[in-house]
mmCIF file as gemmi writes it, N, C-alpha and C atoms, coordinates in Angstrom:
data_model
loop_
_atom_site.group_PDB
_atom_site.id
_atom_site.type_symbol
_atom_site.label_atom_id
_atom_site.label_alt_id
_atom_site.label_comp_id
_atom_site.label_asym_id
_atom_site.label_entity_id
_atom_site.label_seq_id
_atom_site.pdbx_PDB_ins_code
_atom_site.Cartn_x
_atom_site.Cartn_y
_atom_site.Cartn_z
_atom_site.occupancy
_atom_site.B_iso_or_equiv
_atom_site.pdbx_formal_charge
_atom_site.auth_seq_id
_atom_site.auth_asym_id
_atom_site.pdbx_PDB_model_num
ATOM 1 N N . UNK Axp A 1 ? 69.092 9.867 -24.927 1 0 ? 1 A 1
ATOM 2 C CA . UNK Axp A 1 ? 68.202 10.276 -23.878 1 0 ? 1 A 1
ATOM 3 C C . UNK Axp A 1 ? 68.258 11.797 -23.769 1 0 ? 1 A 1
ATOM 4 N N . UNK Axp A 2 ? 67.1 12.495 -23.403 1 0 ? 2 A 1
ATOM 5 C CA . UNK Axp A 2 ? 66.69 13.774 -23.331 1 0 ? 2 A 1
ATOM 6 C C . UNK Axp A 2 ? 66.252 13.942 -21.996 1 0 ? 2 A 1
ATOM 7 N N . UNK Axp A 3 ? 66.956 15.173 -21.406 1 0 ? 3 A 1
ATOM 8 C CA . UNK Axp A 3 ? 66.381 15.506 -20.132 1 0 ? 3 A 1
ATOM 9 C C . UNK Axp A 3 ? 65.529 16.656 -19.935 1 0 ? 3 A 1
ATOM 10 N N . UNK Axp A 4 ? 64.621 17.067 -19.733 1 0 ? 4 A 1
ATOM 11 C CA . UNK Axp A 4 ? 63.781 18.028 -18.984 1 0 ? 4 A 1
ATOM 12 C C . UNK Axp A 4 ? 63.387 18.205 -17.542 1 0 ? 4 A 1
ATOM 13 N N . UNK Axp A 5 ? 63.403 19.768 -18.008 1 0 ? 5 A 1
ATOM 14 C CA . UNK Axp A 5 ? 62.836 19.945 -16.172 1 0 ? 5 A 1
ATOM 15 C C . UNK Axp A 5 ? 62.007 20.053 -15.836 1 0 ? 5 A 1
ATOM 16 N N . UNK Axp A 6 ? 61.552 19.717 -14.354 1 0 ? 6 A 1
ATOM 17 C CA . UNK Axp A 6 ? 60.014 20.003 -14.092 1 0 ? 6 A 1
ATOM 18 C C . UNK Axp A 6 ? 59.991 20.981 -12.519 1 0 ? 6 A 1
ATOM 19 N N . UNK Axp A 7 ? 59.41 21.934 -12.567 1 0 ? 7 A 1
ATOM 20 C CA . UNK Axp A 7 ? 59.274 22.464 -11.084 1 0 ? 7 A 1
ATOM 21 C C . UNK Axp A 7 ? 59.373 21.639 -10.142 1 0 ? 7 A 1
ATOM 22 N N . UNK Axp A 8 ? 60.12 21.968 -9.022 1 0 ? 8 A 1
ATOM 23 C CA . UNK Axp A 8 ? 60.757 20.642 -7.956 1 0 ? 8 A 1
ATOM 24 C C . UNK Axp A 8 ? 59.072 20.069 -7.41 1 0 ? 8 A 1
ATOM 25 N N . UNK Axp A 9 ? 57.784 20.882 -7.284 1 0 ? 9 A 1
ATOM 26 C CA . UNK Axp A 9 ? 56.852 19.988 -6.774 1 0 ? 9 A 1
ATOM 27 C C . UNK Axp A 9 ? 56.36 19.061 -7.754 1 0 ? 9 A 1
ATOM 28 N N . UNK Axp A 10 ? 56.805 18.815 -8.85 1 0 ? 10 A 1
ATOM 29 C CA . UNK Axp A 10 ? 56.489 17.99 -10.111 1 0 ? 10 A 1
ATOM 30 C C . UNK Axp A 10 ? 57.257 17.249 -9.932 1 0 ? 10 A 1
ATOM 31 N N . UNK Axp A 11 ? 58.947 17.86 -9.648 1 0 ? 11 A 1
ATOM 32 C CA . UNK Axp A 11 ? 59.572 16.19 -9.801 1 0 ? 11 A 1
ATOM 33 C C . UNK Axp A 11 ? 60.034 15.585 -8.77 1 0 ? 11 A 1
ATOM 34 N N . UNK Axp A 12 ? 59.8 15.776 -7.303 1 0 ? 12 A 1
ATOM 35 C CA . UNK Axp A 12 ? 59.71 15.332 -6.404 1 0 ? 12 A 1
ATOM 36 C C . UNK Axp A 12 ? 61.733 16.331 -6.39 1 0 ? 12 A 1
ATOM 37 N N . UNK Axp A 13 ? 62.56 15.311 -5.163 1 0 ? 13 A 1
ATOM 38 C CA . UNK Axp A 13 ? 64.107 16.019 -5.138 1 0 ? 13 A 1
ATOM 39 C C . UNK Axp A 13 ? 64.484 16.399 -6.194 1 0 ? 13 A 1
ATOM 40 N N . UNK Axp A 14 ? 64.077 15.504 -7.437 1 0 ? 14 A 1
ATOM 41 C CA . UNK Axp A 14 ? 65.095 15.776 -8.532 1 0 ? 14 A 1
ATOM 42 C C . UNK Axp A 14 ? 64.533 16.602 -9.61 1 0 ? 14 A 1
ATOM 43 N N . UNK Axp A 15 ? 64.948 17.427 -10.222 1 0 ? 15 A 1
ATOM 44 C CA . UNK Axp A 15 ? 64.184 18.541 -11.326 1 0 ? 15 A 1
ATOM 45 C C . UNK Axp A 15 ? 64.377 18.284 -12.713 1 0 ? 15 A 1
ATOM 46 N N . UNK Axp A 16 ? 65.266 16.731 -12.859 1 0 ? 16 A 1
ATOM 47 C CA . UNK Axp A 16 ? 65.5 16.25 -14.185 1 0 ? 16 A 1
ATOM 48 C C . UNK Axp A 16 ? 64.931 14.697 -14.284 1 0 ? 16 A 1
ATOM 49 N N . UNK Axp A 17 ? 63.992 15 -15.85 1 0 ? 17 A 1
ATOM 50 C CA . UNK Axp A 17 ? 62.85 13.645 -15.96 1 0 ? 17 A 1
ATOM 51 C C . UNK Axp A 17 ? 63.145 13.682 -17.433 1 0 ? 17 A 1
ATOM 52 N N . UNK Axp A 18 ? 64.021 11.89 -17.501 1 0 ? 18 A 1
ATOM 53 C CA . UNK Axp A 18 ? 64.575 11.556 -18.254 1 0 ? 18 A 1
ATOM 54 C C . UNK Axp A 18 ? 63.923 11.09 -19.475 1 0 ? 18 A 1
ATOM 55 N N . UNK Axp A 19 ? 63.527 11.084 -20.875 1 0 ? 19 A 1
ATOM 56 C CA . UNK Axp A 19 ? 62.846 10.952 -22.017 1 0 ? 19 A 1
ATOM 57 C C . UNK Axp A 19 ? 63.847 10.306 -22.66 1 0 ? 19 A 1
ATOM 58 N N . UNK Axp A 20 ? 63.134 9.528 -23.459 1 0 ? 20 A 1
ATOM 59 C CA . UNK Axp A 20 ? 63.685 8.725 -24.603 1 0 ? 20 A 1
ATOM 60 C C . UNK Axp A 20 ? 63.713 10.086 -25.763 1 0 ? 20 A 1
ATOM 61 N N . UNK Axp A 21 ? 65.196 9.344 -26.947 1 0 ? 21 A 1
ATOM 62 C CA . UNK Axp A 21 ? 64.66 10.407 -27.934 1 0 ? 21 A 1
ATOM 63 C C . UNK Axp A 21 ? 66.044 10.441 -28.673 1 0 ? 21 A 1
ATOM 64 N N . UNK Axp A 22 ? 66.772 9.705 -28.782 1 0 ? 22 A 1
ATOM 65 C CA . UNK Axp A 22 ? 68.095 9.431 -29.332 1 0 ? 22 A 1
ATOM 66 C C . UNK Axp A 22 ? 67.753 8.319 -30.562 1 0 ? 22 A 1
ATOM 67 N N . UNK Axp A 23 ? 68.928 8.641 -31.624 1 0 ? 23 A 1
ATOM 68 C CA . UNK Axp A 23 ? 68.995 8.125 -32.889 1 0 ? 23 A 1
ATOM 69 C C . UNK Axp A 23 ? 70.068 6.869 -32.564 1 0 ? 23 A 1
ATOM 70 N N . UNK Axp A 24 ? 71.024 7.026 -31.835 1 0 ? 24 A 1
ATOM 71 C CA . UNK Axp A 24 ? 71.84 6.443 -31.249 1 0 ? 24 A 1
ATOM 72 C C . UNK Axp A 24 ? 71.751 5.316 -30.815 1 0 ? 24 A 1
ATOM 73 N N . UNK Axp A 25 ? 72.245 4.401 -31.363 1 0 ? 25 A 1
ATOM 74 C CA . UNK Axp A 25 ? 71.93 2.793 -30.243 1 0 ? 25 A 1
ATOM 75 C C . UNK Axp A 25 ? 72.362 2.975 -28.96 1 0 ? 25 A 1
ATOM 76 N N . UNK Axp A 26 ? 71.764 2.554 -27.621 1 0 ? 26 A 1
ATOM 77 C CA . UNK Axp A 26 ? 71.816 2.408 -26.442 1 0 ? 26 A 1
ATOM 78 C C . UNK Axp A 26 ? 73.667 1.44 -26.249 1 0 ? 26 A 1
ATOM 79 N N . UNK Axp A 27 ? 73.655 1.642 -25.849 1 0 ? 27 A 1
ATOM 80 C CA . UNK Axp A 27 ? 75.168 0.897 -24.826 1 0 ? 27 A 1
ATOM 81 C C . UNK Axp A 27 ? 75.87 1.859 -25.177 1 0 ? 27 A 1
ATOM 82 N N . UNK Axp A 28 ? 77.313 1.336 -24.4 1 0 ? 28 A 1
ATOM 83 C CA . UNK Axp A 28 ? 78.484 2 -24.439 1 0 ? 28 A 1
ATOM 84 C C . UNK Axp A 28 ? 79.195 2.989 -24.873 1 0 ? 28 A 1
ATOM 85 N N . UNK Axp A 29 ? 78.768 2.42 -26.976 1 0 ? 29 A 1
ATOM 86 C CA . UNK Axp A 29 ? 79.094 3.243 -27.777 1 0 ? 29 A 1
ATOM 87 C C . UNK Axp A 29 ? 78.466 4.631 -28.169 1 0 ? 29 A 1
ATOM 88 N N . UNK Axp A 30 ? 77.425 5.238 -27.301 1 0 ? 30 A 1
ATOM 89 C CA . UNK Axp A 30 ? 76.546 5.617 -27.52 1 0 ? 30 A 1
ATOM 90 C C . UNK Axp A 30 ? 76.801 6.901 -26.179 1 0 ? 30 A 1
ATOM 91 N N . UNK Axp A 31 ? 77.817 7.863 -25.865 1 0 ? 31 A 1
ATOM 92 C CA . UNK Axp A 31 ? 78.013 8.19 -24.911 1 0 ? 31 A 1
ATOM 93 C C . UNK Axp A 31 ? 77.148 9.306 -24.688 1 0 ? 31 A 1
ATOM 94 N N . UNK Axp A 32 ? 76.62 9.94 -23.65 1 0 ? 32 A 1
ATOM 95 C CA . UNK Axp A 32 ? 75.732 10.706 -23.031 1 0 ? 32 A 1
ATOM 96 C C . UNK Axp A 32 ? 76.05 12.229 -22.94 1 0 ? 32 A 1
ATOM 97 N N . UNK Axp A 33 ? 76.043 13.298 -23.479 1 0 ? 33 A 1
ATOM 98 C CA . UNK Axp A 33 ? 76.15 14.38 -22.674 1 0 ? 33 A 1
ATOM 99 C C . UNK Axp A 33 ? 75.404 15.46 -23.023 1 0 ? 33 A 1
ATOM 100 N N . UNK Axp A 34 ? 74.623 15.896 -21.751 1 0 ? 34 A 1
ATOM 101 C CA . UNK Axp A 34 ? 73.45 17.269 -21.686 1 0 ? 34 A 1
ATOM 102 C C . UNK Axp A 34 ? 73.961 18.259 -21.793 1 0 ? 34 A 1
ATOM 103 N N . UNK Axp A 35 ? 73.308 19.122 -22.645 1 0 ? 35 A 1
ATOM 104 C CA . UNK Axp A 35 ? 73.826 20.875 -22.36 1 0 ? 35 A 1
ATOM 105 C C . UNK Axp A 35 ? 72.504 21.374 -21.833 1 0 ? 35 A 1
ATOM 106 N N . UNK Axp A 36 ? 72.418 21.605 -20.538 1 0 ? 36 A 1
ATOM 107 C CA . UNK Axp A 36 ? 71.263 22.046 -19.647 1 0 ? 36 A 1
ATOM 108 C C . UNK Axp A 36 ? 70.949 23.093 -19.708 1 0 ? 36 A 1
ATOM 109 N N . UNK Axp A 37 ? 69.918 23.806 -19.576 1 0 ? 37 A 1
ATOM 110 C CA . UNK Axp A 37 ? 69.642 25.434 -19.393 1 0 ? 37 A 1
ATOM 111 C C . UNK Axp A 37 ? 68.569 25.159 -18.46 1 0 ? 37 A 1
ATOM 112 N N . UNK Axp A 38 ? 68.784 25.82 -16.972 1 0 ? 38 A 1
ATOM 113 C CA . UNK Axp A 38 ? 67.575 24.886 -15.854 1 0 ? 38 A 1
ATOM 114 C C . UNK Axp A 38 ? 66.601 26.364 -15.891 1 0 ? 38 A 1
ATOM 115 N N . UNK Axp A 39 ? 65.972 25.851 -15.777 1 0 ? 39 A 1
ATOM 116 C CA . UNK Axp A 39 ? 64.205 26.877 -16.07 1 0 ? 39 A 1
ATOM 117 C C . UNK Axp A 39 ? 63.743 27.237 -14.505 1 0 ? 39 A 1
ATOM 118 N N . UNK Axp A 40 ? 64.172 26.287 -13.368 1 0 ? 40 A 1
ATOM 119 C CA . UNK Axp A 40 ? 62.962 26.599 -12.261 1 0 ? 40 A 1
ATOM 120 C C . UNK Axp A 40 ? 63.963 27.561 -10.983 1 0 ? 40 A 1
ATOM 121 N N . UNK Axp A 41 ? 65.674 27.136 -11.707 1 0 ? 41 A 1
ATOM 122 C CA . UNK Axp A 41 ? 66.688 28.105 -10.779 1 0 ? 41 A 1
ATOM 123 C C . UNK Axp A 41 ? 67.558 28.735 -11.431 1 0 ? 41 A 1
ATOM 124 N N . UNK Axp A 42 ? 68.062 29.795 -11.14 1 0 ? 42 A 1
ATOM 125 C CA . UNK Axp A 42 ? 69.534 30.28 -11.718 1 0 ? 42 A 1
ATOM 126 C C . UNK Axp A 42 ? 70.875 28.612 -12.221 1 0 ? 42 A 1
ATOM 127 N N . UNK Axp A 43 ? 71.325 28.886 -12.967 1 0 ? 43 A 1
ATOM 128 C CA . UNK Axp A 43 ? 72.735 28.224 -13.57 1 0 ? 43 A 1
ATOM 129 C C . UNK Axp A 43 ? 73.336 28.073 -12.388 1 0 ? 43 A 1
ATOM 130 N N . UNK Axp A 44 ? 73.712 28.987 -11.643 1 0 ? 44 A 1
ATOM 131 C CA . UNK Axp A 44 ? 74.559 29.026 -10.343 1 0 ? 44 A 1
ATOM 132 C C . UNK Axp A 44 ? 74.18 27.963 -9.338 1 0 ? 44 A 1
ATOM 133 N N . UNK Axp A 45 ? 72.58 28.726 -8.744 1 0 ? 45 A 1
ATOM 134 C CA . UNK Axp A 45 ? 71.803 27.892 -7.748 1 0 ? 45 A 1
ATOM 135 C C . UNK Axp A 45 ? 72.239 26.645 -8.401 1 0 ? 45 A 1
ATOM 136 N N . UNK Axp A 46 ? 71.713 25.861 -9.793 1 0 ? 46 A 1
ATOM 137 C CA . UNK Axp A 46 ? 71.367 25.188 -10.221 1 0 ? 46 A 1
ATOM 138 C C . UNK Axp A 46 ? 72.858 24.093 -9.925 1 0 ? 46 A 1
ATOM 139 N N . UNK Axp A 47 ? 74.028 24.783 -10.202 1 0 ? 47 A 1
ATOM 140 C CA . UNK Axp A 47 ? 75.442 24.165 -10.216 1 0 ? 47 A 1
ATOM 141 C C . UNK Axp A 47 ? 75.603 23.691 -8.824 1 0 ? 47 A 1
ATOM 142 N N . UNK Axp A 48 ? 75.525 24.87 -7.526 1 0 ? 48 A 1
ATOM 143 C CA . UNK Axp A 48 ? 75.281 24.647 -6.124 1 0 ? 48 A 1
ATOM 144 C C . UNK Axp A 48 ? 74.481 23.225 -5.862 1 0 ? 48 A 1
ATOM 145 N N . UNK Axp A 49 ? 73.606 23.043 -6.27 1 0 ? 49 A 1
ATOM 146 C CA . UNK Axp A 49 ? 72.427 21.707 -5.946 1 0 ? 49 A 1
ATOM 147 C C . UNK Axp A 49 ? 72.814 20.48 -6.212 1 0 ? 49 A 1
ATOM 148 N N . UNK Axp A 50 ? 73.596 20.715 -7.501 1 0 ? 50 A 1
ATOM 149 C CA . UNK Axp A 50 ? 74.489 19.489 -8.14 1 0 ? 50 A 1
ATOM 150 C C . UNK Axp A 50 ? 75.576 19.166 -7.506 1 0 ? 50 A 1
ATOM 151 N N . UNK Axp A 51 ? 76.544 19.948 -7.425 1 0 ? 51 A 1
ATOM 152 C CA . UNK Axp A 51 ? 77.424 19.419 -6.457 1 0 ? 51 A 1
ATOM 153 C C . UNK Axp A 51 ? 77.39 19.148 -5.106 1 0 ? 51 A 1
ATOM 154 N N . UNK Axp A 52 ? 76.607 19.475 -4.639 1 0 ? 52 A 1
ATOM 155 C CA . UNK Axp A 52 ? 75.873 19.045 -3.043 1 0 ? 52 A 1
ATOM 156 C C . UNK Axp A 52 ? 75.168 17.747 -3.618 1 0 ? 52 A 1
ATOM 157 N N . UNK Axp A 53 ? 75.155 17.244 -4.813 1 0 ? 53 A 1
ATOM 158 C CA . UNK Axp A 53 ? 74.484 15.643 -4.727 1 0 ? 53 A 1
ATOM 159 C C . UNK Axp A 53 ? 74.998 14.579 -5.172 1 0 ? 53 A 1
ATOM 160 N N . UNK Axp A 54 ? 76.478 15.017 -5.677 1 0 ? 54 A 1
ATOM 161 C CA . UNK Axp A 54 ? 77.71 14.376 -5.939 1 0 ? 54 A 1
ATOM 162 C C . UNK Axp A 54 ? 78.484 14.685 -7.166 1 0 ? 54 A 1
ATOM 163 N N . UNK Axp A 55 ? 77.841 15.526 -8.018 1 0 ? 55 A 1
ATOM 164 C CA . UNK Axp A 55 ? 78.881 15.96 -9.196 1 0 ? 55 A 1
ATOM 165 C C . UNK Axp A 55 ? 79.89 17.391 -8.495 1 0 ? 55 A 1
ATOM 166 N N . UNK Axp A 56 ? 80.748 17.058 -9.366 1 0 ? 56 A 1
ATOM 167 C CA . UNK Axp A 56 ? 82.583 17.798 -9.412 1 0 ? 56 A 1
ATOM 168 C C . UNK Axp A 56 ? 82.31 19.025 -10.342 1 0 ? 56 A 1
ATOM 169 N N . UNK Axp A 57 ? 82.831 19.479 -9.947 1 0 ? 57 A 1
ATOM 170 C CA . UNK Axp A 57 ? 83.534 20.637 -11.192 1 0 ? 57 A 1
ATOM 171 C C . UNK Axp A 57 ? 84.732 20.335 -11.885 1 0 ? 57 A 1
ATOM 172 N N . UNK Axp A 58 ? 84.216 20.451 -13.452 1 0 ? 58 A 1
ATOM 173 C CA . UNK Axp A 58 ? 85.479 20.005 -14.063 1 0 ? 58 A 1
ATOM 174 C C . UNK Axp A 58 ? 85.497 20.732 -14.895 1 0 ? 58 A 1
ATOM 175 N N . UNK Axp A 59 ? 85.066 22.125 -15.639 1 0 ? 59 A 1
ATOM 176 C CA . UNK Axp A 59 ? 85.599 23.322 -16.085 1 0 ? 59 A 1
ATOM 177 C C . UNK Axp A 59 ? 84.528 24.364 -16.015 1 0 ? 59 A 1
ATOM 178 N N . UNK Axp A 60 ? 84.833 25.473 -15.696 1 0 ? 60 A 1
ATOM 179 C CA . UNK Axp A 60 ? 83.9 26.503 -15.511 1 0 ? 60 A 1
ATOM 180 C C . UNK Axp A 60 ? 84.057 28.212 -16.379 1 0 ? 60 A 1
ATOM 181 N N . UNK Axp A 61 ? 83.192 27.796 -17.52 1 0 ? 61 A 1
ATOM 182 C CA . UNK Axp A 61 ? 83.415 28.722 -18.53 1 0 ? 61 A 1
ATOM 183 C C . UNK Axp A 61 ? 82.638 29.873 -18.296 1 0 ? 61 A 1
ATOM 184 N N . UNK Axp A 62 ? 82.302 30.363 -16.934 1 0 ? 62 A 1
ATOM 185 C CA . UNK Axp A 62 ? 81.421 31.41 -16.452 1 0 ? 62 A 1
ATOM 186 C C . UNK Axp A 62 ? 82.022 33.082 -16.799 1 0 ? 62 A 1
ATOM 187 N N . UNK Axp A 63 ? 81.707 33.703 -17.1 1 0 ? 63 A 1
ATOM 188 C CA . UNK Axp A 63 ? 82.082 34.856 -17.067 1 0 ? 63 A 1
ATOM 189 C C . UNK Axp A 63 ? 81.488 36.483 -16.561 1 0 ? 63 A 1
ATOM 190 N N . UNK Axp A 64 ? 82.137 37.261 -16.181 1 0 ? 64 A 1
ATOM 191 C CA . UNK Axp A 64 ? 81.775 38.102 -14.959 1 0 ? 64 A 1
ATOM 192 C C . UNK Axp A 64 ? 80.646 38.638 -15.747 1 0 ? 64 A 1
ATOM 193 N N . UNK Axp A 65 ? 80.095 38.512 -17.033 1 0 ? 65 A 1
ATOM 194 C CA . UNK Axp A 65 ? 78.934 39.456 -17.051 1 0 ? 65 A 1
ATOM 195 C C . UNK Axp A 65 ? 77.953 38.47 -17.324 1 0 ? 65 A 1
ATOM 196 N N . UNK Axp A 66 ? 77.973 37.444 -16.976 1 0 ? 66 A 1
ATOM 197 C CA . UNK Axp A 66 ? 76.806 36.17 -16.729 1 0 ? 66 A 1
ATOM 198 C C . UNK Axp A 66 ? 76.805 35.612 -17.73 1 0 ? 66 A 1
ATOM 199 N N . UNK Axp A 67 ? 77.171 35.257 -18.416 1 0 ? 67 A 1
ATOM 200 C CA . UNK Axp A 67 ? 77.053 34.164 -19.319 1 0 ? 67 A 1
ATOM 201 C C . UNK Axp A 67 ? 78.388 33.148 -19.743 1 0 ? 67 A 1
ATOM 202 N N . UNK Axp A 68 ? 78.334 32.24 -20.181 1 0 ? 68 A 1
ATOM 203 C CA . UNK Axp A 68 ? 78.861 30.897 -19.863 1 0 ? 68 A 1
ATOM 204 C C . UNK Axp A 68 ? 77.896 29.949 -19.365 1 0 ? 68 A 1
ATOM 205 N N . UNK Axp A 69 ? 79.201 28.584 -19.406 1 0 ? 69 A 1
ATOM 206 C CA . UNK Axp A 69 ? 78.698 27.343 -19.025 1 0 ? 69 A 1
ATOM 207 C C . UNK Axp A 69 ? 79.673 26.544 -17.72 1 0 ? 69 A 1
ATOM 208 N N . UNK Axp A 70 ? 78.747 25.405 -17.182 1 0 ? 70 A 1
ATOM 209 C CA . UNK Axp A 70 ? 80.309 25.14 -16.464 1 0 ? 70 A 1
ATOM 210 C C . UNK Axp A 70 ? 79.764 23.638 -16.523 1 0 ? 70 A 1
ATOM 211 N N . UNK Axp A 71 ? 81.162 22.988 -16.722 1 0 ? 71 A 1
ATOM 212 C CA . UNK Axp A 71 ? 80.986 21.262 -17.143 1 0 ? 71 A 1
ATOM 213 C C . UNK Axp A 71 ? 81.071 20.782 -16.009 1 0 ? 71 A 1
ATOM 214 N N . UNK Axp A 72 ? 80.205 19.613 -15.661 1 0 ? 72 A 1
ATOM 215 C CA . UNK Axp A 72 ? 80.36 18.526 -14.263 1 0 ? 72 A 1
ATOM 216 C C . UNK Axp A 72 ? 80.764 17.359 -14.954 1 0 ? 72 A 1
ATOM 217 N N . UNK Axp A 73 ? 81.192 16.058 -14.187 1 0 ? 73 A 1
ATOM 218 C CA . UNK Axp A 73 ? 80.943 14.876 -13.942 1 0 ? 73 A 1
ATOM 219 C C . UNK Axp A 73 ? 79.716 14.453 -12.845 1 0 ? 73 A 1
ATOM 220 N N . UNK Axp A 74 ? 78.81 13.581 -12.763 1 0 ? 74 A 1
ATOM 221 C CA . UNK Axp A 74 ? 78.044 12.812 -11.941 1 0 ? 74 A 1
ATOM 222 C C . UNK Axp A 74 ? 78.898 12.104 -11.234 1 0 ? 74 A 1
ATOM 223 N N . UNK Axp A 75 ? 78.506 11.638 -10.719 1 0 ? 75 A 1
ATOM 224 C CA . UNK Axp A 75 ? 79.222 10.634 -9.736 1 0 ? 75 A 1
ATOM 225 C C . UNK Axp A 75 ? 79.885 9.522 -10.751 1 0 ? 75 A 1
ATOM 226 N N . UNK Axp A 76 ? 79.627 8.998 -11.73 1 0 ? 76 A 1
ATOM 227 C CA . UNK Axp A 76 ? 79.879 7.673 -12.446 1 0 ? 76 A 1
ATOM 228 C C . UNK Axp A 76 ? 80.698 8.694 -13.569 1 0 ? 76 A 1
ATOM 229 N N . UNK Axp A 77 ? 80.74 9.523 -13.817 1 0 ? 77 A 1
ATOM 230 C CA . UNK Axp A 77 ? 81.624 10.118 -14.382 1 0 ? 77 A 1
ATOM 231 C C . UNK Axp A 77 ? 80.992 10.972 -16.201 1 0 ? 77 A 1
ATOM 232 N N . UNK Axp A 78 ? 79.868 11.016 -16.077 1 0 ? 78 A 1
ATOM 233 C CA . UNK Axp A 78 ? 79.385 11.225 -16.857 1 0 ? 78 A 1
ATOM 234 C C . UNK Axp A 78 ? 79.338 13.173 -17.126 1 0 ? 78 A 1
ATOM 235 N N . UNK Axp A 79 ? 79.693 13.483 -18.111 1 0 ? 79 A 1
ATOM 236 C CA . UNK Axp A 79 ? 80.23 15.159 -18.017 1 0 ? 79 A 1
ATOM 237 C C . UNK Axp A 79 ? 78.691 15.779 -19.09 1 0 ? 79 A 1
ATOM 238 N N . UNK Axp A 80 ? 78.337 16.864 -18.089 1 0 ? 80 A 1
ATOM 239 C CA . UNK Axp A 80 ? 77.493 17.355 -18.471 1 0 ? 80 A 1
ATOM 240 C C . UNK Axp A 80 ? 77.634 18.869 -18.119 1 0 ? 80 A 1
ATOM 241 N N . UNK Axp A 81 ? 77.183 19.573 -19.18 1 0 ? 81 A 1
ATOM 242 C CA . UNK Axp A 81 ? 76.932 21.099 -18.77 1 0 ? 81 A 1
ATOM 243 C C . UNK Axp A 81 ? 75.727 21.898 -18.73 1 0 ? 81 A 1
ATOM 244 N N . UNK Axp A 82 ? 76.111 22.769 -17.516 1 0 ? 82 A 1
ATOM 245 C CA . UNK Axp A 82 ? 74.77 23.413 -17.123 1 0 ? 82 A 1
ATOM 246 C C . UNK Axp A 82 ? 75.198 24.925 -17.787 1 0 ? 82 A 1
ATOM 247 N N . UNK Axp A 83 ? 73.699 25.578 -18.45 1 0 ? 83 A 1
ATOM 248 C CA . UNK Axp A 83 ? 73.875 26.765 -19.163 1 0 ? 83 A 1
ATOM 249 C C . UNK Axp A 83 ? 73.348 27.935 -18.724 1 0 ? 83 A 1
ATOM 250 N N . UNK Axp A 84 ? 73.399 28.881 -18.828 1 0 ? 84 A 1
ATOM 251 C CA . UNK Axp A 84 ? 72.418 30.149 -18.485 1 0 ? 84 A 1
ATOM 252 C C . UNK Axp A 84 ? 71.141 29.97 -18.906 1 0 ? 84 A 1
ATOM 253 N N . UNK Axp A 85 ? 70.005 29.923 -17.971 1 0 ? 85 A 1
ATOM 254 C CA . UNK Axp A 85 ? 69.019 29.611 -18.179 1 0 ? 85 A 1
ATOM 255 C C . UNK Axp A 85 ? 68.462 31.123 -18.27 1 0 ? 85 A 1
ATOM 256 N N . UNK Axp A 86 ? 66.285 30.784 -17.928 1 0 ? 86 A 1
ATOM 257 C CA . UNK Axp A 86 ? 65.862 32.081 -17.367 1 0 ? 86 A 1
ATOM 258 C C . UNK Axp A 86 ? 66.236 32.771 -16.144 1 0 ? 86 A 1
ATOM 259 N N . UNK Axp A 87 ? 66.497 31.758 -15.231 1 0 ? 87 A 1
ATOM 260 C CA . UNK Axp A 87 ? 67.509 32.479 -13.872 1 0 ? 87 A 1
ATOM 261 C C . UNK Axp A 87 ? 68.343 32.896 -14.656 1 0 ? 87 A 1
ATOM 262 N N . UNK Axp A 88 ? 68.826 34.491 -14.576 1 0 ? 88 A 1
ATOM 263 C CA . UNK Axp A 88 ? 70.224 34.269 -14.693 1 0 ? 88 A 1
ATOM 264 C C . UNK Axp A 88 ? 70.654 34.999 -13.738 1 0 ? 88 A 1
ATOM 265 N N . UNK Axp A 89 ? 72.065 34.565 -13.076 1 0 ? 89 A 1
ATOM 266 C CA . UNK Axp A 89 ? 73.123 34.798 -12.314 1 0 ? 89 A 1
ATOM 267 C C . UNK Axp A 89 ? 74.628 34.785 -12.453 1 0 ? 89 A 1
ATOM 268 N N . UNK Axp A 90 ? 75.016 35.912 -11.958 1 0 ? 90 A 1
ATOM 269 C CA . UNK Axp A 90 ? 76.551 36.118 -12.38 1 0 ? 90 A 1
ATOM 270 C C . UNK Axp A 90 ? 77.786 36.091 -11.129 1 0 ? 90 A 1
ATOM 271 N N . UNK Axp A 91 ? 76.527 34.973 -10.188 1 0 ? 91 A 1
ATOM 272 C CA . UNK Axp A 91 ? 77.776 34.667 -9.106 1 0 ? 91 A 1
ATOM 273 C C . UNK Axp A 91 ? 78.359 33.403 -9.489 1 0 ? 91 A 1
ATOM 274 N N . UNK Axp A 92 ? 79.121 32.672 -8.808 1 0 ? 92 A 1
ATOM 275 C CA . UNK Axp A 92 ? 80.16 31.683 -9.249 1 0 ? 92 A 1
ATOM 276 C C . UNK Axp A 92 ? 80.236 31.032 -7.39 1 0 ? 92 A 1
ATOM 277 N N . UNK Axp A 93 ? 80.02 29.823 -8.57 1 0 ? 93 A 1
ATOM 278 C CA . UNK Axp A 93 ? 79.877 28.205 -6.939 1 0 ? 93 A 1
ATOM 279 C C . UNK Axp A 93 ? 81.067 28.376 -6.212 1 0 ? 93 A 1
C-alpha cells in the first residue's frame, strides 16, 4: 500500500489517501512501512498532528539545520517515518 497526500479540504481530517500498489502479498508477512514527505505542512507541524492522533515517538533523527527524519508507531504499532517535505522546518515536537 501507497500513501498520498491530499490538501486537508480534499481529504476531509485526514491528509493520507491510501492506494493500492504493492508487489507484496497482503497479510502478515507483508509488513508496512511509509517514508512520508508531507506536501500541505512542515515535517514538524506534520509530526505535531500525528501525535495528537495517537502515534508515539520512537526515534527522532532531526537535526538543527533541518533535515532528518523522525520514526512513529500508530496506535497498532505500525512504524512509519515522516521526512522533510516542501514545508521545511527546523523546530522539533
Amino acid at each position: 500500500m501507497l500513501c498520498h497526500e491530499k490538501p486537508p479540504s480534499a481529504a476531509g481530517p485526514s491528509s493520507i489517501t491510501p492506494a493500492r500498489g504493492t508487489t507484496q502479498p497482503p497479510g502478515p508477512t507483508a509488513p508496512l512501512h511509509v517514508d512520508w514527505q508531507p506536501t500541505v505542512r512542515s515535517r514538524d507541524d506534520e509530526v505535531k498532528r500525528l501525535m495528537a492522533l495517537g502515534a508515539t515517538l520512537h526515534e527522532d533523527h532531526r537535526t538543527a539545520d533541518g533535515r532528518g527524519w523522525v520514526t512513529l508507531p500508530d496506535p497498532e504499532g505500525n512504524e512509519f517515518c515522516i521526512e522533510q517535505g516542501k514545508g521545511r522546518s527546523t523546530a522539533q515536537a
